[in-house]
Residue frames relative to the residue before (quaternion, step in Angstrom):
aa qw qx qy qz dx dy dz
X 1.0000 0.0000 0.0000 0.0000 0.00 0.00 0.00
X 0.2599 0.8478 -0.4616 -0.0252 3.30 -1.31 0.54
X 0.5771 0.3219 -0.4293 0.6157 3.91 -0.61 0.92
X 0.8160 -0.4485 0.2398 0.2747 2.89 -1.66 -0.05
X 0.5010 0.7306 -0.0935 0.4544 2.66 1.90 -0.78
X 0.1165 -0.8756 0.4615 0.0825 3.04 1.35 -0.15
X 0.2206 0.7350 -0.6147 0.1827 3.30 0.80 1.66
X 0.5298 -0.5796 0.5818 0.2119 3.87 -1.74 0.18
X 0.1142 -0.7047 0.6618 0.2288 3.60 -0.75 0.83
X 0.5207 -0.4979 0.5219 0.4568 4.07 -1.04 -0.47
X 0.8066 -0.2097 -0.0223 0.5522 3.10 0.35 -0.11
X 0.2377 -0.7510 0.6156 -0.0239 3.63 -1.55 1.04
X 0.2150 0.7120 -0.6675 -0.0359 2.98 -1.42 0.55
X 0.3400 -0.8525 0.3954 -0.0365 3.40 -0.10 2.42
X 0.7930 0.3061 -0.3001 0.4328 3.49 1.28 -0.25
X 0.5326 0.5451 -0.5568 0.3305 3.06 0.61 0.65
X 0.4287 -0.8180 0.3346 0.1874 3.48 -1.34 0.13
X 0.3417 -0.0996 -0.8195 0.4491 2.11 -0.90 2.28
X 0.7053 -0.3471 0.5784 0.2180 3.07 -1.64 0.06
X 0.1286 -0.8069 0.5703 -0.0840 3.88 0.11 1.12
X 0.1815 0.6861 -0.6957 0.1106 3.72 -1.14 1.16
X 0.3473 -0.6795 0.6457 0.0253 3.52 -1.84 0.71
X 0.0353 -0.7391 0.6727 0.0075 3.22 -0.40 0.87
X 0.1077 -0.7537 0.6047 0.2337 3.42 -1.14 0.71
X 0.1331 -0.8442 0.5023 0.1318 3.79 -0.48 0.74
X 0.1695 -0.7447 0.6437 -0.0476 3.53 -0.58 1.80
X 0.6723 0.6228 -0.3142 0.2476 3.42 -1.92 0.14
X 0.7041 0.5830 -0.2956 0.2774 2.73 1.16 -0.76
X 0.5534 0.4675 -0.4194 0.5470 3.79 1.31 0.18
X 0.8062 0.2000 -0.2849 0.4784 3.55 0.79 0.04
X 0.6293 -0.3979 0.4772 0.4668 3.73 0.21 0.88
X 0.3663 0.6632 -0.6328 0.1601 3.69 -0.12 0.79
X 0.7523 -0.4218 0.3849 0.3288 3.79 -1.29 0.12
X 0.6332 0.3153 -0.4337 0.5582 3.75 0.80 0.54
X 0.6723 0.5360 -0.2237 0.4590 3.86 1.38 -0.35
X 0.5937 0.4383 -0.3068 0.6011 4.06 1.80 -0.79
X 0.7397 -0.5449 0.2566 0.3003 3.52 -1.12 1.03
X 0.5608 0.6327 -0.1794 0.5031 3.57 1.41 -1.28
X 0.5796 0.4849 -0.2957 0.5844 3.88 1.06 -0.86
X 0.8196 0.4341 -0.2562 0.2725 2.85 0.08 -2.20
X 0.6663 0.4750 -0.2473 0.5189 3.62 0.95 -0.51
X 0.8095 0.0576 -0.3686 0.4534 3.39 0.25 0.05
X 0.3547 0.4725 -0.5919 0.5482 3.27 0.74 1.43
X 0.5896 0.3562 -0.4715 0.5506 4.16 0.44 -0.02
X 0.5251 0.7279 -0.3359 0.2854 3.78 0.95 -0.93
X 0.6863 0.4005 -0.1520 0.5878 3.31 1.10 -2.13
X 0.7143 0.4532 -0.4336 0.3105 3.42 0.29 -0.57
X 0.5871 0.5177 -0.4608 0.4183 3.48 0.62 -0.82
X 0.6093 0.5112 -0.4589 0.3960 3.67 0.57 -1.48
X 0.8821 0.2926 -0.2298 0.2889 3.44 -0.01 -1.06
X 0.5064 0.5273 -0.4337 0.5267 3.39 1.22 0.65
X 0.4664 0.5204 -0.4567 0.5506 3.90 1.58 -0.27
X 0.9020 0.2717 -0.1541 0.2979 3.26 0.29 -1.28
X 0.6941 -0.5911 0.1152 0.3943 3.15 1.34 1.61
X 0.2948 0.5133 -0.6557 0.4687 4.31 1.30 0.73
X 0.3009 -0.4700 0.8196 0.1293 2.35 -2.37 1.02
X 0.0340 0.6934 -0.7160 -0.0739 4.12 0.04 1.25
X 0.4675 -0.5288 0.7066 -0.0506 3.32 -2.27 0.94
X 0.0514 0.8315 -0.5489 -0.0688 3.87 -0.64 0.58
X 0.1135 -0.8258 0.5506 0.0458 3.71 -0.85 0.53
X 0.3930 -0.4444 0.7610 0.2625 3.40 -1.34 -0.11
X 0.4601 -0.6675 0.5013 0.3024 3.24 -1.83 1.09
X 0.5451 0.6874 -0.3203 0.3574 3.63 1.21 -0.04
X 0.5216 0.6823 -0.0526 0.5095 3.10 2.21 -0.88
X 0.7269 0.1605 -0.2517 0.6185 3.28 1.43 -0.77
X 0.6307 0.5831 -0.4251 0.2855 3.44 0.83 -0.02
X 0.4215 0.5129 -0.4074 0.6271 3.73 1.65 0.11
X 0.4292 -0.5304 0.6740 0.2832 3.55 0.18 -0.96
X 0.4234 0.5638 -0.6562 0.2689 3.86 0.78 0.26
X 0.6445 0.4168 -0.4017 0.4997 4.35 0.15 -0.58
X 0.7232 0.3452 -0.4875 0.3467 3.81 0.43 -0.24
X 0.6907 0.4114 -0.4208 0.4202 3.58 1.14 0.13
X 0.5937 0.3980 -0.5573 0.4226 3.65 0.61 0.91
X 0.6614 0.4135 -0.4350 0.4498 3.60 0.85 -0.41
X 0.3999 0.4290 -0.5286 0.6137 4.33 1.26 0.12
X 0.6801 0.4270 -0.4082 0.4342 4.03 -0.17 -0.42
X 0.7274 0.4306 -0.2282 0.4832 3.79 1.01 -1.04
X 0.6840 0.4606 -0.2831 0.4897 3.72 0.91 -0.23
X 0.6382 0.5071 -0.3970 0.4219 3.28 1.27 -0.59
X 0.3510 0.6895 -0.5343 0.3404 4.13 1.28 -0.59
């Protein structure tokens, strides 16, 4: 969780520096809630907050982490 808002990333990882989050973003072949205007906006919402409040947030497709193509940029981003 983070801001006041007391939004939820999918996955976090708060002590490193920056701050690191994953967002996995589904739906979008079926009209899902990150893809209908209501989502899509307060999904630009959380991100901005947490890019004010210094996250470095990552997005994927669920097809993305299931290859492992997002776990080899965040293994590239931990290795820095």
């Amino acid at each position: 969780r983070f801001c006041h808002r007391r939004w939820k990333f999918d996955y976090a990882w708060p002590h490193t520096s920056p701050p690191v989050a994953l967002e996995i973003e589904g739906g979008f072949w079926t009209s899902g809630r990150h893809t209908r205007g209501k989502g899509f906006l307060g999904d630009i919402e959380k991100y901005n907050s947490a890019t004010l409040g210094g996250w470095r947030v990552f997005r994927c497709t669920p097809q993305q982490l299931e290859s492992g193509e997002i776990l080899e940029f965040l293994r590239q981003l931990f290795e820095k």
